[in-house]
C-alpha positions in Angstrom: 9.3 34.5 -64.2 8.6 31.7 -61.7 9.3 34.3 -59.2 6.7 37.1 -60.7 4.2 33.8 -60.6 4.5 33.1 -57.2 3.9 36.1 -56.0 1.0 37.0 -58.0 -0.6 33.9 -56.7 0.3 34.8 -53.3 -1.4 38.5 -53.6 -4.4 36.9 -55.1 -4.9 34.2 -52.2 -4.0 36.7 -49.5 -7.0 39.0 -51.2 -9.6 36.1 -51.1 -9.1 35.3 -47.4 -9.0 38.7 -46.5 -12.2 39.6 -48.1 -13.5 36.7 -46.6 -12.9 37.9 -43.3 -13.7 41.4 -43.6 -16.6 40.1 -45.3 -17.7 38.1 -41.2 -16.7 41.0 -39.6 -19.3 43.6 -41.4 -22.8 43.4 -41.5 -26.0 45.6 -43.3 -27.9 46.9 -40.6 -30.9 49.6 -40.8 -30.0 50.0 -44.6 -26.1 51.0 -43.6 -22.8 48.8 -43.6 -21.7 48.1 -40.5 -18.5 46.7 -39.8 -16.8 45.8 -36.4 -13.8 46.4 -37.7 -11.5 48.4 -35.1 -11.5 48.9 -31.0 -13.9 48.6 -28.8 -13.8 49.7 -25.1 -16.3 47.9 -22.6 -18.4 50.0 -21.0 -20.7 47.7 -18.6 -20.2 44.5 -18.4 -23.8 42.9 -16.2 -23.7 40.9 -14.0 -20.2 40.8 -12.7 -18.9 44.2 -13.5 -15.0 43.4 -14.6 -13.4 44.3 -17.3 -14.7 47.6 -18.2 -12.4 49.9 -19.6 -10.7 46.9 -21.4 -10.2 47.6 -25.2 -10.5 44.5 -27.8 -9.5 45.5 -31.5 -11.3 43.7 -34.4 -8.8 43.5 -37.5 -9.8 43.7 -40.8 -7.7 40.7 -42.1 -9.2 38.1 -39.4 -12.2 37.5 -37.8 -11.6 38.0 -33.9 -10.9 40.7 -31.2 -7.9 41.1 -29.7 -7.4 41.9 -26.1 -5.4 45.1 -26.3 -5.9 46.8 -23.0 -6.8 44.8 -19.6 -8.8 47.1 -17.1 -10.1 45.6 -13.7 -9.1 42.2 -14.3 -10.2 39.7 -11.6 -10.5 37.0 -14.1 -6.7 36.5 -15.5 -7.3 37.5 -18.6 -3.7 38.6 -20.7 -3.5 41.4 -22.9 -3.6 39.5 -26.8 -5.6 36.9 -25.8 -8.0 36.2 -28.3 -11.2 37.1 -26.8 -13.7 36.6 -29.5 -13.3 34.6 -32.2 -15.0 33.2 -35.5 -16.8 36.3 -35.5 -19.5 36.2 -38.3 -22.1 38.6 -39.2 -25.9 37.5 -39.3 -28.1 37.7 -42.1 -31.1 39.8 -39.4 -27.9 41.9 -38.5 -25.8 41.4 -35.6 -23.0 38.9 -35.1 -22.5 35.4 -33.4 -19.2 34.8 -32.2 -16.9 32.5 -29.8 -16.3 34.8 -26.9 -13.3 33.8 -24.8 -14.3 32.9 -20.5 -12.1 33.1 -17.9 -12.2 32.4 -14.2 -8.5 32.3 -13.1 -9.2 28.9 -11.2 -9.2 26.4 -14.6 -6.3 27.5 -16.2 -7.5 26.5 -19.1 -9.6 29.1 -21.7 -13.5 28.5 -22.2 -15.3 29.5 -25.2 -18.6 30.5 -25.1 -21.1 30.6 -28.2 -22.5 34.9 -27.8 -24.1 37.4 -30.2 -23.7 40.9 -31.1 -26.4 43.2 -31.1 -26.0 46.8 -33.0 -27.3 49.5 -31.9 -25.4 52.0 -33.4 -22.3 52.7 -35.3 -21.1 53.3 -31.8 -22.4 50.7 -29.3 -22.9 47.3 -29.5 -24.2 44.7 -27.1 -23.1 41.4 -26.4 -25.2 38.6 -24.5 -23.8 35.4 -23.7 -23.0 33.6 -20.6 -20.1 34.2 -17.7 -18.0 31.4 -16.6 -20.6 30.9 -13.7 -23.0 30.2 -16.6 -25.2 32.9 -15.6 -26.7 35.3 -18.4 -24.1 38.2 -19.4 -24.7 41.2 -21.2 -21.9 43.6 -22.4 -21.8 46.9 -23.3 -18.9 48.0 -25.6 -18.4 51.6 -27.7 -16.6 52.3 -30.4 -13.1 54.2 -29.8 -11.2 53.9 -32.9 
């Protein structure tokens, strides 16, 4: 019995943190939900170019993107690095999250407050900062 009890507890925990999190990864935008929820292949990446064709997939039981696939890496990024993280949705629409700098001359990881921009169920754009600190703006589709 103490068994069955356990494990009901457990399955009802697991569900409230889960919701939770799929909860801060969608988002009503234009009258439609909208959740990042899945993978995402960068398309243009301004002003430094790298990256693109890189894949980060957004799980449904957390809130952050996984580095997946590493395409034209000049900035040591690994493939499951975390590269955004405490991803939460925005009440205008949109998302803010921790996206994950690297440089390759720190060796240390830098996180960098960004935001997501929708602009349709298949592209999103994200503006933050490079490790340079210049202004960066991202371009990432929808694959899966």
């Amino acid at each position: 019995m103490k068994a069955i009890t356990l494990i009901l507890l457990s399955g009802i925990l697991f569900s409230i943190t889960s919701c939770d999190a799929i909860k801060q990864a969608t988002n009503t935008t234009g009258g439609a939900i909208f959740s990042l929820n899945g993978e995402w292949k960068l398309a243009s990446n301004t002003p430094e170019n790298t990256m693109v064709g890189s894949v980060v997939t957004v799980s449904p039981f957390s809130s952050e993107g996984v580095l997946t696939t590493v395409a034209n890496n000049s900035q040591c990024y690994r493939q499951k690095d975390i590269k955004w993280k405490n991803v939460k949705s925005v009440k205008t629409g949109g998302f803010t999250l921790d996206n994950m700098l690297s440089n390759c001359t720190s060796g240390s990881l830098l996180y960098e407050l960004a935001t997501i921009t929708v602009i349709s169920n298949k592209e999103i754009k994200l503006s933050g900062k490079n490790a340079a600190g210049q202004d960066n703006v991202q371009t990432w589709t929808r694959i899966k």
